[in-house]
py3Dmol code that shows the C-alpha trace and the ligand (Angstrom):
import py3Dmol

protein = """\
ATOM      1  CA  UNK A   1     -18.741  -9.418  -1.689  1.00  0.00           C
ATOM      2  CA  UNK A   2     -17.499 -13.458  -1.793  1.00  0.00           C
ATOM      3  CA  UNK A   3     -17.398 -15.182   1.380  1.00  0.00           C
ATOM      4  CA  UNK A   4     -15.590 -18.152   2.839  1.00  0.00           C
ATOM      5  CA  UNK A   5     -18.340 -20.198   1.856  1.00  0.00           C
ATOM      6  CA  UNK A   6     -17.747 -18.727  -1.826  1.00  0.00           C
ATOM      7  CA  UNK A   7     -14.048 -19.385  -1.899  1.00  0.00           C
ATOM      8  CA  UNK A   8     -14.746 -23.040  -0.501  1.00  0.00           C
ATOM      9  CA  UNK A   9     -17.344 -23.050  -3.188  1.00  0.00           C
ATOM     10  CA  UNK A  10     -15.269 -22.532  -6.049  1.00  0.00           C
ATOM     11  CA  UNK A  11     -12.514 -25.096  -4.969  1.00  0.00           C
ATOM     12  CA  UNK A  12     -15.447 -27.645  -5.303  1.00  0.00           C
ATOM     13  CA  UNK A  13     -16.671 -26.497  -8.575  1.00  0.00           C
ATOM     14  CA  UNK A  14     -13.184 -26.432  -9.886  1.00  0.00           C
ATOM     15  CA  UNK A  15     -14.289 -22.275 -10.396  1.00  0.00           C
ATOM     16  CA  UNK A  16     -10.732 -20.610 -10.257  1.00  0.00           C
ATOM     17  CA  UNK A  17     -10.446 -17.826  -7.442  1.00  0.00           C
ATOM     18  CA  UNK A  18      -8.158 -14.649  -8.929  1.00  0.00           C
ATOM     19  CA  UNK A  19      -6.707 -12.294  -6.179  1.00  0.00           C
ATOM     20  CA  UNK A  20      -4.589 -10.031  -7.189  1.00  0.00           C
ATOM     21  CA  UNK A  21      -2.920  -7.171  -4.770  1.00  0.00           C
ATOM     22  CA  UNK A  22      -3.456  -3.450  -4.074  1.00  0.00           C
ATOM     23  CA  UNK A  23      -2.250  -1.153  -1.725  1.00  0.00           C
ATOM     24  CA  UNK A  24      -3.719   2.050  -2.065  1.00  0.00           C
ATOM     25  CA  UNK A  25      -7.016   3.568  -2.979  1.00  0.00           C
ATOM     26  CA  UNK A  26      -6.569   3.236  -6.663  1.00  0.00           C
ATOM     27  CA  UNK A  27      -5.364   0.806  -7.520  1.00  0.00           C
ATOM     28  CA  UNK A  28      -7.762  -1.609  -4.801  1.00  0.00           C
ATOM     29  CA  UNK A  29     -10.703   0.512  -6.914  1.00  0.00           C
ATOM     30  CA  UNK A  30      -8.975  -0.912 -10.322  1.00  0.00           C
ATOM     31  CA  UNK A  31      -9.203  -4.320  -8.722  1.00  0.00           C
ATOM     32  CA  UNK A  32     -12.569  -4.265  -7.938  1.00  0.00           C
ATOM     33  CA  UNK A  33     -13.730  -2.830 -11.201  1.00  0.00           C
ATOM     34  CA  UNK A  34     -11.489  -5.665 -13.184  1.00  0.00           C
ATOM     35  CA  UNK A  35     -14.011  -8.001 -11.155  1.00  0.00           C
ATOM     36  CA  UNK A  36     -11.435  -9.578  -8.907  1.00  0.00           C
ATOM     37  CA  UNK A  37     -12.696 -12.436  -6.294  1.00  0.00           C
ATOM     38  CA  UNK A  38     -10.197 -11.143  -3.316  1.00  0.00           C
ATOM     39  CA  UNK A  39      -7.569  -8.156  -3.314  1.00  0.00           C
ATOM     40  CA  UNK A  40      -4.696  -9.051  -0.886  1.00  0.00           C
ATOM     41  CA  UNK A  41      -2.908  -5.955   0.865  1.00  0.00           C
ATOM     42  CA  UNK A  42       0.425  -7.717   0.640  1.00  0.00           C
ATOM     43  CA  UNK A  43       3.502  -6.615   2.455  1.00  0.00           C
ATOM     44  CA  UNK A  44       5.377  -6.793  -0.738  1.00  0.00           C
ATOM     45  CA  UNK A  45       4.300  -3.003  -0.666  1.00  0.00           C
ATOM     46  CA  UNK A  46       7.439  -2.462   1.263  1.00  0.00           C
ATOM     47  CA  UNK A  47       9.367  -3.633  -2.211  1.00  0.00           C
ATOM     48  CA  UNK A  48       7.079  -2.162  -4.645  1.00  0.00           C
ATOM     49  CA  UNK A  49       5.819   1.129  -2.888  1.00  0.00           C
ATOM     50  CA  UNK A  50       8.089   1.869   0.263  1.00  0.00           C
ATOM     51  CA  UNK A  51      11.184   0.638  -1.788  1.00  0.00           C
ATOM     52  CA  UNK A  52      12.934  -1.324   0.835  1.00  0.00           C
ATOM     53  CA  UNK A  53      14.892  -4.095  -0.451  1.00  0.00           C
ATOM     54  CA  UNK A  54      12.900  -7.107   1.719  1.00  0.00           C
ATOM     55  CA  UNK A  55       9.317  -7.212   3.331  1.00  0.00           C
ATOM     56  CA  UNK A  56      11.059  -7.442   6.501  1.00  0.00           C
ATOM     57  CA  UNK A  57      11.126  -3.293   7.332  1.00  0.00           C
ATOM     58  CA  UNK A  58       7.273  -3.255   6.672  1.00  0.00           C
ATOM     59  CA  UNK A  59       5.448  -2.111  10.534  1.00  0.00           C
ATOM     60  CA  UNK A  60       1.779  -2.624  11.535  1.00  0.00           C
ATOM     61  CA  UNK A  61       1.831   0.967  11.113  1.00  0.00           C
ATOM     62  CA  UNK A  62       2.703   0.726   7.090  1.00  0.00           C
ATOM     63  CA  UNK A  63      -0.013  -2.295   7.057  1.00  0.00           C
ATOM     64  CA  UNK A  64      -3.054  -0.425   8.593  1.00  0.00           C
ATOM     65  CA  UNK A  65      -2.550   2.741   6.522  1.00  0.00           C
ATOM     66  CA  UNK A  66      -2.477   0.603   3.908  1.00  0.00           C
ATOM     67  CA  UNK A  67      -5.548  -1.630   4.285  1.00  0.00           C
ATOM     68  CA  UNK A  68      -7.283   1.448   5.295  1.00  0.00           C
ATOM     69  CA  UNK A  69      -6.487   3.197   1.946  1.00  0.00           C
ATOM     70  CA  UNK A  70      -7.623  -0.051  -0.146  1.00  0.00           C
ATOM     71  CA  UNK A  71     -10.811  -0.590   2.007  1.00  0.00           C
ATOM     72  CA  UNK A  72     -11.691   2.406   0.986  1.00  0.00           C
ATOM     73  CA  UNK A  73     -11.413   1.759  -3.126  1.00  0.00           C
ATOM     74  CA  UNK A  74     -12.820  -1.602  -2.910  1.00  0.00           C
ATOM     75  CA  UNK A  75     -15.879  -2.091  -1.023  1.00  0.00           C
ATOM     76  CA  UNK A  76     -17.139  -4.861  -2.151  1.00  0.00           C
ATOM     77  CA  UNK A  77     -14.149  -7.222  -2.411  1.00  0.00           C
ATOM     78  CA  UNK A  78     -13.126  -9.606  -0.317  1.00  0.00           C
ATOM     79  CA  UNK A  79      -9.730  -7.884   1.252  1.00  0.00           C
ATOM     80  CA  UNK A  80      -6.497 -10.355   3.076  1.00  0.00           C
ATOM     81  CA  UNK A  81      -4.079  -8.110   4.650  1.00  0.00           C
ATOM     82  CA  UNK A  82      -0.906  -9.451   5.232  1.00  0.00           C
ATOM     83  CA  UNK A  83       0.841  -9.699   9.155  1.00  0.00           C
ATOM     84  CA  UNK A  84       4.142  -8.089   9.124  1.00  0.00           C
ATOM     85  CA  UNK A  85       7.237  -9.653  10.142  1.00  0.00           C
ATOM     86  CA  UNK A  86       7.282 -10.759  13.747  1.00  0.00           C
ATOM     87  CA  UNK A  87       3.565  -9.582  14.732  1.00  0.00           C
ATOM     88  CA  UNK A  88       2.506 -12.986  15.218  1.00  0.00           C
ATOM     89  CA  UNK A  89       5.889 -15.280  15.213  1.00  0.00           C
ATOM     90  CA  UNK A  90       5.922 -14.403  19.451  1.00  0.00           C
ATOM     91  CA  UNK A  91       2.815 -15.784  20.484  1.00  0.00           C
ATOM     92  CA  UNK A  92      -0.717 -16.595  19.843  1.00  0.00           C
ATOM     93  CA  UNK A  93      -1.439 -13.636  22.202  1.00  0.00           C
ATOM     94  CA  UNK A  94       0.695 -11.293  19.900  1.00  0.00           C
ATOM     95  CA  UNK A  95      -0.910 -12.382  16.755  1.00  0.00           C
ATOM     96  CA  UNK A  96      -3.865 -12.103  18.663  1.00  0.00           C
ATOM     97  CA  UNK A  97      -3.661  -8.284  19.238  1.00  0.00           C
ATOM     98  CA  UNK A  98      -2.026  -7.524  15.945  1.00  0.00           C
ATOM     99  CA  UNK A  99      -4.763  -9.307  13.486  1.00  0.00           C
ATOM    100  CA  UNK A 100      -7.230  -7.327  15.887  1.00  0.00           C
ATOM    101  CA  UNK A 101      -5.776  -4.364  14.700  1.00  0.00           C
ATOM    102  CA  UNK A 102      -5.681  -4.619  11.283  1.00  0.00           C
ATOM    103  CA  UNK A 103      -9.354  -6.077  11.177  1.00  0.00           C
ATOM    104  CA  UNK A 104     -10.106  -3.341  13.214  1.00  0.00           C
ATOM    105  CA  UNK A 105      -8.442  -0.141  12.041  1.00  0.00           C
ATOM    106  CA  UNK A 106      -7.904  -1.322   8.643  1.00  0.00           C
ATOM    107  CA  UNK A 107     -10.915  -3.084   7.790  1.00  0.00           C
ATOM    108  CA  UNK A 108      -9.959  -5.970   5.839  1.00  0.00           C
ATOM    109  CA  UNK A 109     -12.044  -9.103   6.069  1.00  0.00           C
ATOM    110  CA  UNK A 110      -9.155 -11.664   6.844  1.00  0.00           C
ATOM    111  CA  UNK A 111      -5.380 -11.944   7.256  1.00  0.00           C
ATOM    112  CA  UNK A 112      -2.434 -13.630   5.854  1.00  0.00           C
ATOM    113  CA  UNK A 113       0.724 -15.049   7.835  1.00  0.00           C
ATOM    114  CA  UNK A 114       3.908 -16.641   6.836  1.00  0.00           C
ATOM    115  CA  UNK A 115       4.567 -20.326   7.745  1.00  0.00           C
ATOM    116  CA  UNK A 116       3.507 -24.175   8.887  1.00  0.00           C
ATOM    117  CA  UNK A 117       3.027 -26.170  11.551  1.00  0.00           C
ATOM    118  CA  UNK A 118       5.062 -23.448  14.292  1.00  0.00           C
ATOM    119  CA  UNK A 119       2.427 -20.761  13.218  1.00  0.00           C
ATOM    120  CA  UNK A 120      -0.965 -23.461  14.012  1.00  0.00           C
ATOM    121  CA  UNK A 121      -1.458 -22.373  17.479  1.00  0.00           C
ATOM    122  CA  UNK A 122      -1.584 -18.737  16.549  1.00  0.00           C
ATOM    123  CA  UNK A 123      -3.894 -19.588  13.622  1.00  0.00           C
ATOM    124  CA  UNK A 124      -6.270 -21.466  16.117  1.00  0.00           C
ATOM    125  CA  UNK A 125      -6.194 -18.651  18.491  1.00  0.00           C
ATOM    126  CA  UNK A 126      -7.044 -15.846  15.628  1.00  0.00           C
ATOM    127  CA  UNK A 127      -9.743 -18.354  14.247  1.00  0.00           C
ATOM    128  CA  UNK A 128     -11.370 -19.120  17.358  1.00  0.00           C
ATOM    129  CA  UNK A 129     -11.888 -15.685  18.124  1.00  0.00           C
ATOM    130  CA  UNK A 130     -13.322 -14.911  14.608  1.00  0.00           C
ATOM    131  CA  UNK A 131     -10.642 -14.090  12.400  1.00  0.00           C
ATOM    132  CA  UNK A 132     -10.399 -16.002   9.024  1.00  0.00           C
ATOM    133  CA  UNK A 133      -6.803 -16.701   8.456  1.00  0.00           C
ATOM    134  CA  UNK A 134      -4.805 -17.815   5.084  1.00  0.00           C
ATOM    135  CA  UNK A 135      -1.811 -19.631   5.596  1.00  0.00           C
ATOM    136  CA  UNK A 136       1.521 -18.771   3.231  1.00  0.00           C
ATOM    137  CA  UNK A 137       3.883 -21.545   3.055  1.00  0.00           C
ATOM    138  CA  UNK A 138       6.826 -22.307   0.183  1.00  0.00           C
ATOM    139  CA  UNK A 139       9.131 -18.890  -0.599  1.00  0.00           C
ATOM    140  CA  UNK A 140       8.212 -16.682   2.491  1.00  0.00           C
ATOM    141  CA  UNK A 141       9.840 -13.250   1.892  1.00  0.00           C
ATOM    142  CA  UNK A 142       9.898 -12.564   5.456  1.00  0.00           C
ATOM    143  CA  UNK A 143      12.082 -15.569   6.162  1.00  0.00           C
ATOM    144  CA  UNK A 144      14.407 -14.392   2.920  1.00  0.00           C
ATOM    145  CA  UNK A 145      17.501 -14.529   5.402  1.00  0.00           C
ATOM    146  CA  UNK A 146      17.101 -17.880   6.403  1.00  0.00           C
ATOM    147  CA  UNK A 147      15.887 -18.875   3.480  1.00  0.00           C
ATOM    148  CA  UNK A 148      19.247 -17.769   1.907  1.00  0.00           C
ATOM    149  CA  UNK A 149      17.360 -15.695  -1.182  1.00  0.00           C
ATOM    150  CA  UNK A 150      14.561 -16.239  -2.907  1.00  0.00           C
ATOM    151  CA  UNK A 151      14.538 -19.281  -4.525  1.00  0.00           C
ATOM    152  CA  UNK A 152      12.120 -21.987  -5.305  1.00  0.00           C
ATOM    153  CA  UNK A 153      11.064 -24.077  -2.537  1.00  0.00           C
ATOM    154  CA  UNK A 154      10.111 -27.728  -1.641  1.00  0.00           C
ATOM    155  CA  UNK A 155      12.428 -29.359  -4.539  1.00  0.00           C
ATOM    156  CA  UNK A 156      13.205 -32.679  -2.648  1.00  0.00           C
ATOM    157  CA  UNK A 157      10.980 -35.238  -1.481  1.00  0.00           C
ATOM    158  CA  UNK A 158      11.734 -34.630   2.222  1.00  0.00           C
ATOM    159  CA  UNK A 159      10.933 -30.722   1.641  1.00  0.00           C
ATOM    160  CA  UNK A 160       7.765 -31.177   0.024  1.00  0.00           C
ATOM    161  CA  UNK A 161       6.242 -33.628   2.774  1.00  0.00           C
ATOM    162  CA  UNK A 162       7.023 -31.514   4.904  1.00  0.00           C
ATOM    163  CA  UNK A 163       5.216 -28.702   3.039  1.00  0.00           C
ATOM    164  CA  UNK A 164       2.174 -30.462   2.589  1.00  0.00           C
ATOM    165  CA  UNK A 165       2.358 -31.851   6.431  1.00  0.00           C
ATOM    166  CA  UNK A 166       2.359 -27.846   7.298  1.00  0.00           C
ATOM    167  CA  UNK A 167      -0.605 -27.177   5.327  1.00  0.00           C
ATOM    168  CA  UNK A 168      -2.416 -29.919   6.070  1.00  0.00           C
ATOM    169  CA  UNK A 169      -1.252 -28.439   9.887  1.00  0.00           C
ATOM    170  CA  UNK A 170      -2.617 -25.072   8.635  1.00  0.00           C
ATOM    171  CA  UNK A 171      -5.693 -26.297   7.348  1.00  0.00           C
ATOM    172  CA  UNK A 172      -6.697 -28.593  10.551  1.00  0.00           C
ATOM    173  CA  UNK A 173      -6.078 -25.194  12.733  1.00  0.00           C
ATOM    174  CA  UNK A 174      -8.788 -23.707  10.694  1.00  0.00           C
ATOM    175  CA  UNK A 175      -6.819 -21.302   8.004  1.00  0.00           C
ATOM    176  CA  UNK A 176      -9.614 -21.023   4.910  1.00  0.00           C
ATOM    177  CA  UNK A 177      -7.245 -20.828   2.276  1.00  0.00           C
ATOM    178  CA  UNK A 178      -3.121 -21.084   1.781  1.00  0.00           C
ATOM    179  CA  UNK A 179      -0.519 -19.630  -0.762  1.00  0.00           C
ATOM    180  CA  UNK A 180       1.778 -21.337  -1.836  1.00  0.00           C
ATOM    181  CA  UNK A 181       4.589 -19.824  -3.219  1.00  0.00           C
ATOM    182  CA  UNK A 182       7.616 -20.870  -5.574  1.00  0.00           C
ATOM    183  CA  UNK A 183       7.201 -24.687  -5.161  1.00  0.00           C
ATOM    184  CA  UNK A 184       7.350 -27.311  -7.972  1.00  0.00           C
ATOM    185  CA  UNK A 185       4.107 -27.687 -10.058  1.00  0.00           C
ATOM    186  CA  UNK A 186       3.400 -31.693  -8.621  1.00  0.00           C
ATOM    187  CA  UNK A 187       4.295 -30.317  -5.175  1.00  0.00           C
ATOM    188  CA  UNK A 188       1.331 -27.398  -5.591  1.00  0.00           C
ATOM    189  CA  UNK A 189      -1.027 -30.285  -7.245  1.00  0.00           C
ATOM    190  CA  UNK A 190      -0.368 -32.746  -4.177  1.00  0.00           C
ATOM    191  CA  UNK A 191      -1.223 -30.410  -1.894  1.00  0.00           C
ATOM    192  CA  UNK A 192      -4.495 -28.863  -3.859  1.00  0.00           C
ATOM    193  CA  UNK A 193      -5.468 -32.324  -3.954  1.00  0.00           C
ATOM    194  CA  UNK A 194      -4.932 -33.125  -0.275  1.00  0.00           C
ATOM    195  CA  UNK A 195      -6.403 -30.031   1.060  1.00  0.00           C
ATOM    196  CA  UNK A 196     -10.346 -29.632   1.292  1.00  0.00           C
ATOM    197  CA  UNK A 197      -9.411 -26.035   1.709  1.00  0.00           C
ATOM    198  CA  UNK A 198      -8.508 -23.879  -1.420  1.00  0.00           C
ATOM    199  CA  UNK A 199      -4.997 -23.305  -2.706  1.00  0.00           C
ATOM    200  CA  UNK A 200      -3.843 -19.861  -4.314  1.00  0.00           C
ATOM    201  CA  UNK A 201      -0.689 -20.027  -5.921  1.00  0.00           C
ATOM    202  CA  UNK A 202       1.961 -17.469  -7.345  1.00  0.00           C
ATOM    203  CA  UNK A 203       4.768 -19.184  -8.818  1.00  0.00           C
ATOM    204  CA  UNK A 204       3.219 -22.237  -8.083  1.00  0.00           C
ATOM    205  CA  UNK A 205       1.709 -23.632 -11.757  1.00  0.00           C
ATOM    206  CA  UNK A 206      -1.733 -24.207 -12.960  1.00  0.00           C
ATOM    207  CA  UNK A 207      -2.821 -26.797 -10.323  1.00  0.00           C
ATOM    208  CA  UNK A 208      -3.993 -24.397  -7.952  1.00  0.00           C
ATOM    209  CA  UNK A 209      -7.605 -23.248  -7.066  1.00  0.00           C
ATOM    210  CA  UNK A 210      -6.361 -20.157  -8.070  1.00  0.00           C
ATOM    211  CA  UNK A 211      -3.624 -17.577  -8.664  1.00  0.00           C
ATOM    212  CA  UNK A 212      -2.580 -13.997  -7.106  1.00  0.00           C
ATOM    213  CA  UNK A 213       0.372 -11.580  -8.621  1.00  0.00           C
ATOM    214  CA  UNK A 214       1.413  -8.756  -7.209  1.00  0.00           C
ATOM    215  CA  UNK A 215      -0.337  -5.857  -8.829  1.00  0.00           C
ATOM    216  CA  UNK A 216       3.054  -3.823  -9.897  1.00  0.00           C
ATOM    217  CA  UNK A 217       4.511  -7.005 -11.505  1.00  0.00           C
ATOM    218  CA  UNK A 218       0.900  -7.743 -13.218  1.00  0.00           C
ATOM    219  CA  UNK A 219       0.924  -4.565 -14.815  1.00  0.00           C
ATOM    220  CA  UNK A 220       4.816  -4.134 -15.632  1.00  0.00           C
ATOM    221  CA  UNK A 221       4.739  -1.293 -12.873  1.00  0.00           C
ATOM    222  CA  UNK A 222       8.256  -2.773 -11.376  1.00  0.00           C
ATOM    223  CA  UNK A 223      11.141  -3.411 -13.187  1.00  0.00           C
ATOM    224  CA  UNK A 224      13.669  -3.427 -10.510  1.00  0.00           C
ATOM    225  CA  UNK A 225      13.452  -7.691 -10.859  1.00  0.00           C
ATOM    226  CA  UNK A 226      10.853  -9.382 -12.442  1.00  0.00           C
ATOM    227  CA  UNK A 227      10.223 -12.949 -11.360  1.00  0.00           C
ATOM    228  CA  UNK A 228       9.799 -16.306 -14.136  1.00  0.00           C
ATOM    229  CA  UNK A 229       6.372 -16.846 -12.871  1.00  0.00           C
ATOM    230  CA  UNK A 230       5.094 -13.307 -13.926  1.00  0.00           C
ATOM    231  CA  UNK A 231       3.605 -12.576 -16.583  1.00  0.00           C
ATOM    232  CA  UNK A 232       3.150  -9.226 -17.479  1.00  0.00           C
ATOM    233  CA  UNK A 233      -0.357  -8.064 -18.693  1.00  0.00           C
ATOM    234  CA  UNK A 234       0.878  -4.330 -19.359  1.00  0.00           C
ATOM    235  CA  UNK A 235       3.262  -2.382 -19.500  1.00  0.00           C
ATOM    236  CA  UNK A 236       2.294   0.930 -17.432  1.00  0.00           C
ATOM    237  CA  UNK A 237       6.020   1.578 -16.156  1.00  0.00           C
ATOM    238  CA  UNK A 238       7.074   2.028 -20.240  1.00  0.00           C
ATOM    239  CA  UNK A 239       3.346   4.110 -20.996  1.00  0.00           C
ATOM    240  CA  UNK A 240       3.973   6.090 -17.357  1.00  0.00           C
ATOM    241  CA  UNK A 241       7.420   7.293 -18.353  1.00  0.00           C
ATOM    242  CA  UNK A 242       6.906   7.993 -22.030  1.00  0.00           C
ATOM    243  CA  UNK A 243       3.901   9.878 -20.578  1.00  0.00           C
ATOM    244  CA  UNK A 244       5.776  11.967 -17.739  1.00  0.00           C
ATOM    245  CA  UNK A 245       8.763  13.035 -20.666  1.00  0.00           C
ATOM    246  CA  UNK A 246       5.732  13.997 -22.957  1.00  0.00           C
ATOM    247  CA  UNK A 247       4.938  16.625 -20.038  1.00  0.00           C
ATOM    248  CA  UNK A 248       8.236  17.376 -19.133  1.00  0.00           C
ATOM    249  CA  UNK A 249       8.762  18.500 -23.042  1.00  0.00           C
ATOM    250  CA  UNK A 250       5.672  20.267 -23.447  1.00  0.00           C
ATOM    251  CA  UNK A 251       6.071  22.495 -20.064  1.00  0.00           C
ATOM    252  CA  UNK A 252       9.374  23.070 -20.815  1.00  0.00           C
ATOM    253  CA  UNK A 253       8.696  24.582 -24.335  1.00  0.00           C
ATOM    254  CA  UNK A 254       5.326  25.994 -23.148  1.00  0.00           C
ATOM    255  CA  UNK A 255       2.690  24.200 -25.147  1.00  0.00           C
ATOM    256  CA  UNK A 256       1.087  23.234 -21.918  1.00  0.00           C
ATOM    257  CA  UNK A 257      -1.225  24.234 -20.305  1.00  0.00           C
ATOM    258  CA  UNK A 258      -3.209  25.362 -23.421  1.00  0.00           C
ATOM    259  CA  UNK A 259      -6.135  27.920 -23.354  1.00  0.00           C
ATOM    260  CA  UNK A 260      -8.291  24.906 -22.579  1.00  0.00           C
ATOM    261  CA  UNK A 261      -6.494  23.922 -19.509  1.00  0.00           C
ATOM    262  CA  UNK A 262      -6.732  27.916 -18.441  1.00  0.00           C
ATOM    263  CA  UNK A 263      -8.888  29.820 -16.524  1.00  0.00           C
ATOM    264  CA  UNK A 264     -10.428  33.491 -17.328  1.00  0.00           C
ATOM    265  CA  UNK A 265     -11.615  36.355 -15.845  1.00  0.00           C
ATOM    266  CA  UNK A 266     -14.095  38.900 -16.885  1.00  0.00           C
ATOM    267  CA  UNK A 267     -12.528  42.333 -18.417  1.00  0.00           C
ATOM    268  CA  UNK A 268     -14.971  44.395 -16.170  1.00  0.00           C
ATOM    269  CA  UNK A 269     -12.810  42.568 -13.088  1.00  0.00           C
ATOM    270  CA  UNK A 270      -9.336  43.016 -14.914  1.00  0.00           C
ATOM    271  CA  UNK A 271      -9.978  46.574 -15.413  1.00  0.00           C
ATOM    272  CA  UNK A 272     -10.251  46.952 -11.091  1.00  0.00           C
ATOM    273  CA  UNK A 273      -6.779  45.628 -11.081  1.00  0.00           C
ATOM    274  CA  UNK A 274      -5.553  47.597 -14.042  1.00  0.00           C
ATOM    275  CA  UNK A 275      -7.896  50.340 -14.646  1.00  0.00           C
ATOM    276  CA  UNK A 276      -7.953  49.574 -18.398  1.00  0.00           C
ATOM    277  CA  UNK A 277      -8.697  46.787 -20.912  1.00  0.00           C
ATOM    278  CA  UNK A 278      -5.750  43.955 -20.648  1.00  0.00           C
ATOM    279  CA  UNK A 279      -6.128  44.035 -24.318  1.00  0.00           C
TER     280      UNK A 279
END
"""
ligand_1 = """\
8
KIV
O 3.030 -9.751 0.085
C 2.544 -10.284 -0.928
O 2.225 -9.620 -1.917
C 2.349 -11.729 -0.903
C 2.052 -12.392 -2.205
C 3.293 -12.496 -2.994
C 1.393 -13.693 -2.018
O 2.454 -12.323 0.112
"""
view = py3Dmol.view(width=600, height=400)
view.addModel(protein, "pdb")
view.setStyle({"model": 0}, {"cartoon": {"style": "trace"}})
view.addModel(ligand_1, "xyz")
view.setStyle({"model": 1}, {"stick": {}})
view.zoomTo()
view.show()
């Protein structure tokens, strides 16, 4: 499994760091086996596996279970779980407890929260007791409201200093690594450049020290919205439902199961039941 030190590494070698996300048991194994550096349990998994409309609905309950569930497929990956809405925004003695809990019961190596500078003291607190934190700043989902949609961030000059002066507030309270999220290309290069501490982007251009997609829009497994900064690798949705109607039709006019899907008994065990040959 990488390590901080890795991560750190890999910014310095210019080495990019891929992280991709997984929720569940199968898809954190898929990760693993693709080689991934990092597997984030996102709380986009209220979108793309609870359905809610927003990350905002997603509990610490839905984030353990989670966690627990992709701990368990990837054990040798380096695993971010995300804090849910407002289990850290309170105080650095609520984030505190939470991030305990998830590193805890869910087993994930680090975890992710939303925000700048008015998040550092809980990001000092969860470092200083020995919790590796990445910071998320740019398009925060949970902060969709007040964000009025989801839209690209940090587009004026006044917006991105004030980005970078939150990560650079991030990075001095110890976070090892930050998203950044729908911002301008220069903005994401400025701030990779500034920061001694790596940069993963997602909607965020090529500048960063490296990328993460969420694992449903990688693989064309959502098609409710796709973003302009996905690109889609596959298309499971398209293979998944052409292979569900393939079963549908085949039960339905009895060509499956086959003999080779069926099971047999003996004719000495038929003839109990019956008390003569089935044939
Ligand atoms: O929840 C998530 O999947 C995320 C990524 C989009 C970075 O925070």
């Amino acid at each position: 499994m990488k390590t901080l030190v890795d991560f750190r590494r890999s910014k310095e070698a210019g080495e990019k760091i891929v992280m991709v996300t997984a929720y569940d048991y199968p898809s954190a194994r898929l990760a693993e086996e693709a080689g991934v550096d990092m597997i984030l349990v996102g709380d986009s998994l209220g979108m793309v596996v609870l359905g809610y409309d927003s990350t905002v609905p997603v509990t610490m309950a839905d984030m353990i279970h989670h966690t627990r569930a992709a701990r368990r497929g990837a054990k040798d990956t380096f695993v971010v779980s995300d804090m849910p809405f407002m289990t850290y925004q309170i105080s650095p003695a609520q984030a505190l407890e939470n991030a305990a809990r998830l590193v805890q019961e869910g087993g994930c190596e680090a975890v992710k929260l939303e925000g700048g500078a008015e998040i550092a003291e809980q990001v000092r607190s969860l470092v200083r007791a020995g919790i590796p934190v990445c910071g998320h700043v740019g398009l925060t989902p949970q902060s969709v409201t007040a964000l009025s949609g989801y839209k690209v961030q940090a587009r004026t000059a006044e917006a991105a200093r004030k980005l970078l002066d939150d990560t650079l507030a991030l990075e001095e309270a110890g976070a090892f690594m930050i998203v950044l999220e729908c911002i301008p290309v220069q903005v994401a290069d400025l701030v990779t450049r500034r920061l001694a501490i790596p940069t993963i982007g997602i909607g965020a251009g090529a500048a960063c020290d490296g990328q993460v997609l969420v694992f449903h829009d990688a693989l064309g497994l959502f098609e409710r919205f796709v973003p302009k900064f996905v690109r889609q690798f596959e298309t499971l949705g398209v293979k998944a439902k052409a292979g569900l109607a393939q079963y549908a039709q085949e039960v339905r006019d009895g060509s499956f199961p086959a003999p080779e899907h069926s099971f047999s008994m003996r004719d000495e065990e038929l003839r109990r039941i019956y008390g003569h040959s089935a044939e």
